[in-house]
VOKETI-111642 format. One line per field, with one value per residue: residue number from 1; residue in three letters; x, z, y negated of N, C-alpha, C in turn. Coordinates in Angstrom, 1 decimal. Layout:
% residues N
pos = (NUM|...)
code = (ALA|...)
nc1 = (X|...)
nc3 = (Z|...)
nc2 = (Y|...)
cac1 = (X|...)
cac3 = (Z|...)
cac2 = (Y|...)
cc1 = (X|...)
cc3 = (Z|...)
cc2 = (Y|...)
//
This chain:
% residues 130
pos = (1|2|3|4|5|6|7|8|9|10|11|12|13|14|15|16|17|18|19|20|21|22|23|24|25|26|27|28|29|30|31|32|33|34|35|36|37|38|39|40|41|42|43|44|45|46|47|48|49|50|51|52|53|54|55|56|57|58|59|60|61|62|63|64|65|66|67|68|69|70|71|72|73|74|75|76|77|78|79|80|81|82|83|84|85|86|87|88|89|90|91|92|93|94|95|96|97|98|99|100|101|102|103|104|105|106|107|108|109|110|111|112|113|114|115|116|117|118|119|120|121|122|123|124|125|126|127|128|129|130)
code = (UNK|UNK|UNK|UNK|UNK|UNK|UNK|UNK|UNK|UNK|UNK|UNK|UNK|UNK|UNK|UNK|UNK|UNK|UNK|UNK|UNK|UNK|UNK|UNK|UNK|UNK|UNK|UNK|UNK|UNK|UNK|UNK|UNK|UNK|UNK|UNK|UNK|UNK|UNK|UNK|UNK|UNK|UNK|UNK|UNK|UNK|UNK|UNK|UNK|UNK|UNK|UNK|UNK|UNK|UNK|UNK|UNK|UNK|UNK|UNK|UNK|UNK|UNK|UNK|UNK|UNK|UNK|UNK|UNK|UNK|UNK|UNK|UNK|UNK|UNK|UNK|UNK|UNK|UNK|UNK|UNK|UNK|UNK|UNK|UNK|UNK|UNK|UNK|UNK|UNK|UNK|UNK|UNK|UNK|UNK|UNK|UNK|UNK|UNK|UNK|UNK|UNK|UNK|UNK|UNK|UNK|UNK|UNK|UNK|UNK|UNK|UNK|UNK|UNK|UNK|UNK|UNK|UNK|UNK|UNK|UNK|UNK|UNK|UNK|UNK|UNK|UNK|UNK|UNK|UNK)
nc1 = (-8.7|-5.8|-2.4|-1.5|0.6|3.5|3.6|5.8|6.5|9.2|11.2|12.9|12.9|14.9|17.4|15.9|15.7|18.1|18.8|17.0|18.0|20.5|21.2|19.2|19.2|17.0|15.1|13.6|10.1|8.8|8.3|6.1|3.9|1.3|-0.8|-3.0|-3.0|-0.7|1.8|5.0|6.0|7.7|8.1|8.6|9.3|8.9|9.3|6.3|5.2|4.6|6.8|6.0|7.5|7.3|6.9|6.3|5.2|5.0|4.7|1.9|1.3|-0.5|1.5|3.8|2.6|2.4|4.7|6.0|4.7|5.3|7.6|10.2|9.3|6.7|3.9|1.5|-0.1|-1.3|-4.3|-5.7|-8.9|-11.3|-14.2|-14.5|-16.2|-18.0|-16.8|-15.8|-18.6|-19.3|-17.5|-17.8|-20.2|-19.6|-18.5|-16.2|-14.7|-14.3|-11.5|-12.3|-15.0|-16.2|-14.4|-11.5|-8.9|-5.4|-2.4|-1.1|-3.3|-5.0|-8.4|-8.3|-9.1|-8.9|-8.4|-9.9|-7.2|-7.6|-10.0|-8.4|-6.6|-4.2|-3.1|-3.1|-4.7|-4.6|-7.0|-7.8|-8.2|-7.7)
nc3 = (-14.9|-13.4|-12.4|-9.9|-7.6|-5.9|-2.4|0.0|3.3|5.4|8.4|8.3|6.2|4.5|5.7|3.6|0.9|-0.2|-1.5|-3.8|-4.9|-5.4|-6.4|-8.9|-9.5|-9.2|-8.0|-5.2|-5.6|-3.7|-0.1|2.2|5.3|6.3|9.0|9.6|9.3|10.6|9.3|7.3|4.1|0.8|-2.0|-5.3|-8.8|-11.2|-14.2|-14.7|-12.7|-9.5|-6.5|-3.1|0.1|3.1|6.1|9.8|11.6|14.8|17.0|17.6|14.5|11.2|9.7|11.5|13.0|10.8|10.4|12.7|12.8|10.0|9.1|7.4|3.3|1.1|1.1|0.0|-3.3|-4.8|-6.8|-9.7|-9.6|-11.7|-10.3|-6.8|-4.6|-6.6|-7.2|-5.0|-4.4|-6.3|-5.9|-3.7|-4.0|-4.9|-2.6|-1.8|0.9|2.5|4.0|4.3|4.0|3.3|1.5|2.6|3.1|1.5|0.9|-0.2|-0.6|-2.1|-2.9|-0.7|-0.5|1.3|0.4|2.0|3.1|3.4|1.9|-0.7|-1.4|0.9|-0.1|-0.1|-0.9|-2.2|-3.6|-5.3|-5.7|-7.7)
nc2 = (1.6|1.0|1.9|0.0|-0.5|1.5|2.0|2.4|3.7|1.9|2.3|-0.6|-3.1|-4.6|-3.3|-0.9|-2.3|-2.4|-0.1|-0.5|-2.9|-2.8|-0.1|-0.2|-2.1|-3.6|-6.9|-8.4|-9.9|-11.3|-11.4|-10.9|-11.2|-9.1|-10.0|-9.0|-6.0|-5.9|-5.5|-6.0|-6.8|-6.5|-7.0|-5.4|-5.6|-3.4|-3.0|-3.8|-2.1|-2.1|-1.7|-1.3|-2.0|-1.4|-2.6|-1.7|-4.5|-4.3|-1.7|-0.7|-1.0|0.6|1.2|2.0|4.1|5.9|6.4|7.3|9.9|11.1|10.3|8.4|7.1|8.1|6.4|5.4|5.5|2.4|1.1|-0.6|-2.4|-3.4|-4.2|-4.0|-3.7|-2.1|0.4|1.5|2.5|4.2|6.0|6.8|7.8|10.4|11.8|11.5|10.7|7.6|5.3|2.8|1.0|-1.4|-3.9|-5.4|-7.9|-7.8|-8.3|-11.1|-12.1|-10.3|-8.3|-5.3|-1.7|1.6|4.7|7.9|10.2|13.1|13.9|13.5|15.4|14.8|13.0|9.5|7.0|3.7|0.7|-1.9|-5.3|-8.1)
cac1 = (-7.9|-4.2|-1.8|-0.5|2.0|3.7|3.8|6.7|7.0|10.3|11.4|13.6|13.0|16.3|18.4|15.7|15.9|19.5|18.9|16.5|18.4|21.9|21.4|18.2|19.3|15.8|15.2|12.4|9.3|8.4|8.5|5.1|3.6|0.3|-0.9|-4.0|-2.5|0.7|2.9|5.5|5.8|8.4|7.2|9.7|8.8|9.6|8.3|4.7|4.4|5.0|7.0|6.1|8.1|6.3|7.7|5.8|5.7|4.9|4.4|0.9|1.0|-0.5|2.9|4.7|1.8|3.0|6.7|6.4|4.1|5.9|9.2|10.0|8.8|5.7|2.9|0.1|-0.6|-2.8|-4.9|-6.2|-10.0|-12.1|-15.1|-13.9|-17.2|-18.8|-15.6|-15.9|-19.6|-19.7|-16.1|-18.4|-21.5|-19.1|-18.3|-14.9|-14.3|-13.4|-11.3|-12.9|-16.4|-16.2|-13.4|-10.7|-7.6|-4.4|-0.9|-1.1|-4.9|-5.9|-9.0|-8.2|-10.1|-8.6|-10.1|-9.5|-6.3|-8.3|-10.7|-8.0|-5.6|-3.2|-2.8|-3.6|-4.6|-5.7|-7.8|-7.1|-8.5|-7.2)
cac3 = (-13.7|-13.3|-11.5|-9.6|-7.0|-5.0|-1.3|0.9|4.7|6.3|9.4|7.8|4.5|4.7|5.2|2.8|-0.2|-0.8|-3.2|-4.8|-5.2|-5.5|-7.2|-9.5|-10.2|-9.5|-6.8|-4.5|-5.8|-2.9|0.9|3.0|6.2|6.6|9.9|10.3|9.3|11.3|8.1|6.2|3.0|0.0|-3.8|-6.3|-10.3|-11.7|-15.3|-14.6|-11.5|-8.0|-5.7|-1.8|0.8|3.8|7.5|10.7|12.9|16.0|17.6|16.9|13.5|11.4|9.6|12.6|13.9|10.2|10.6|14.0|12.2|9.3|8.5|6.2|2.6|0.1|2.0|-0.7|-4.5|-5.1|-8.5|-9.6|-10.4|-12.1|-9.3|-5.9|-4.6|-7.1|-7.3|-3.9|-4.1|-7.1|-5.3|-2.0|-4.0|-5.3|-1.6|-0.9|2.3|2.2|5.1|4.1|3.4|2.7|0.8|3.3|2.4|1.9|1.0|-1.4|-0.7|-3.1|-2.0|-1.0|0.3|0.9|0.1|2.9|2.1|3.7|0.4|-1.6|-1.0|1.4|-1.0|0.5|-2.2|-2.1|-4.5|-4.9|-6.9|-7.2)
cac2 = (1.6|1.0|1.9|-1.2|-0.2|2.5|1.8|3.4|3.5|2.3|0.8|-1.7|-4.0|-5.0|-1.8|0.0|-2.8|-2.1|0.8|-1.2|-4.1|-2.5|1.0|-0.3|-3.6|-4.8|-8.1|-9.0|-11.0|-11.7|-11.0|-11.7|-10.6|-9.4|-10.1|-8.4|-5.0|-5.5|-5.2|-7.1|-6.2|-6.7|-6.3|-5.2|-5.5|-1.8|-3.2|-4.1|-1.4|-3.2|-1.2|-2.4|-1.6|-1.8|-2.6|-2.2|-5.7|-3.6|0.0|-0.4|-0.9|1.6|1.6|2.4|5.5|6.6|6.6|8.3|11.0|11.8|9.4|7.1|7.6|7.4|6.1|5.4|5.1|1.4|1.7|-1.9|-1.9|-5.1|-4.4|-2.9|-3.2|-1.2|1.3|2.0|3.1|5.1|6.9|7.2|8.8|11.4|12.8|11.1|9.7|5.9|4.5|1.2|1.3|-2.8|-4.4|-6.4|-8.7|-7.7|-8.7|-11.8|-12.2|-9.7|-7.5|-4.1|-0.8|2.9|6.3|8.3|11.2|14.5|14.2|13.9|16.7|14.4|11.1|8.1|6.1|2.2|0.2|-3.1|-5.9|-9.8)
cc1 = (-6.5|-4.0|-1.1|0.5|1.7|3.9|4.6|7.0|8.6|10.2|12.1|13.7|14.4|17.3|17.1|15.8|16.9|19.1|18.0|16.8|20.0|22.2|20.9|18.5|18.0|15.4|13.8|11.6|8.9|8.3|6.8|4.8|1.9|-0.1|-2.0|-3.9|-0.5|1.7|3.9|5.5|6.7|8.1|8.4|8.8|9.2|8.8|6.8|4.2|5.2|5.5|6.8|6.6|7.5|7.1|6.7|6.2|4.9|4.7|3.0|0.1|0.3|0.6|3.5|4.4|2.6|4.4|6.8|5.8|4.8|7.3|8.8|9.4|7.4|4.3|1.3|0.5|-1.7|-2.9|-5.8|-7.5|-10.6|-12.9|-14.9|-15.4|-18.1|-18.2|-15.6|-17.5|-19.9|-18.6|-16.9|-19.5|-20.8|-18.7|-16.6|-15.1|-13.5|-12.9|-12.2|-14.1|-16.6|-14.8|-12.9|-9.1|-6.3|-3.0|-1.7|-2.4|-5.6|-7.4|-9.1|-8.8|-9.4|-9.2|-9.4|-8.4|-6.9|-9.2|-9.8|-6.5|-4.1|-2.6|-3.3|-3.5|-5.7|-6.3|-7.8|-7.8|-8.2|-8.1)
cc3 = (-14.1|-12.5|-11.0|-8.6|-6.4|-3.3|-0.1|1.7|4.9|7.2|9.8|6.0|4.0|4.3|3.3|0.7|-0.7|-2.3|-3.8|-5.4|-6.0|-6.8|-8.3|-10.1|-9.8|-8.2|-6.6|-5.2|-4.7|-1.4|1.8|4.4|5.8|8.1|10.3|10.3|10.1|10.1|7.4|5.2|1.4|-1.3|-4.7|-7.5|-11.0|-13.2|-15.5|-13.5|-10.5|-7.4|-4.4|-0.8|2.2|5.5|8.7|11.3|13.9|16.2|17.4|15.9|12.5|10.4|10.5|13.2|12.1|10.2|11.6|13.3|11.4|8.5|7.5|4.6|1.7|1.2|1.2|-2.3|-4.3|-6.8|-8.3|-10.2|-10.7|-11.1|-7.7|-5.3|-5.2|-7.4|-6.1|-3.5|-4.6|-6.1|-4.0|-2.5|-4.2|-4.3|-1.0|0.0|2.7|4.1|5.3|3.7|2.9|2.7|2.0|2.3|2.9|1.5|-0.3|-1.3|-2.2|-2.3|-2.1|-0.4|0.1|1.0|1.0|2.3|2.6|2.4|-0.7|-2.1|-0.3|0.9|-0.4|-0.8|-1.8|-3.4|-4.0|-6.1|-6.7|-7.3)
cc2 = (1.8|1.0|0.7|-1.3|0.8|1.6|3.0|2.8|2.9|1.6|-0.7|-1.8|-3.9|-4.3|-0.8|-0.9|-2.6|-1.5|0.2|-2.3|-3.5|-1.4|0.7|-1.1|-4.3|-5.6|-8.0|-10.1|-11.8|-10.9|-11.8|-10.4|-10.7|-8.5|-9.5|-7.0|-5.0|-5.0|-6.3|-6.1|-6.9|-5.8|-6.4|-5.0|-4.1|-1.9|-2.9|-2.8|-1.9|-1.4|-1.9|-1.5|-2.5|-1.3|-2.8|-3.6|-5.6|-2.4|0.0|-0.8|0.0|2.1|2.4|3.6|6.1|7.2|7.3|9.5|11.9|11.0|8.6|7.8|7.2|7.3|5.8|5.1|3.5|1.8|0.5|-1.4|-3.5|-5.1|-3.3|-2.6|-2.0|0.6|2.1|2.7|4.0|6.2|7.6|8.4|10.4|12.2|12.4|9.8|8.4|5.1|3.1|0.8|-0.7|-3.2|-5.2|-7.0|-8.1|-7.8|-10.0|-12.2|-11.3|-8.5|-6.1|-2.8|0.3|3.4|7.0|9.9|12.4|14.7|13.8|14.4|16.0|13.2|10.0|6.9|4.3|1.5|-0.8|-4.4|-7.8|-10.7)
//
């Protein structure tokens, strides 16, 4: 397992890319929307770990139920695995609570599943596989 990106809330790409463009030096790979999670989402290279900066595109996003919850900020750990399928069952036998009990698509078409953050002390962590 590898770490493959950080994922932080805001309510603007835009305004929040600055310091990552300006302060960091480091540019956008890319900008996409994904439409079934109500998200855009912009990937910064931070040598070989993606930062994504993640924008509701609506109020019932579940971006946007985060941002009213607890503000802008770190919103998940992803951790790349070779079989999500099978990552996701040994993770389940173990007693942690998976948002996603089958793998769905998401930014880039890679396939991704979270572990639910109450089993693991408030982290919201995704698993992700290309």
């Amino acid at each position: 397992m590898k770490l493959e990106h950080i994922g932080i809330a805001m309510k603007s790409i835009e305004e929040g890319a600055k310091f990552w463009e300006d302060v960091l030096g480091l540019t956008p790979e890319a900008i996409t929307e994904v439409k079934s999670q109500k998200v855009r989402v912009a990937v910064f290279d931070a040598r070989g770990v993606k930062i994504e900066l993640l924008e509701p595109m609506g109020d019932d996003s579940p971006i946007a139920k985060f941002l009213e919850k607890k503000g802008e900020g770190l919103h998940h750990l992803c951790f790349e695995v070779k079989n999500l399928e099978k990552a996701l069952m040994d993770i389940k036998s173990r007693g942690i609570k998976l948002v996603d009990e089958v793998p769905r698509r998401g930014a880039f078409a890679k396939k991704i599943a979270f572990l639910h953050p109450r089993s693991i002390h408030g982290v919201l962590i995704e698993l992700c596989e290309e």
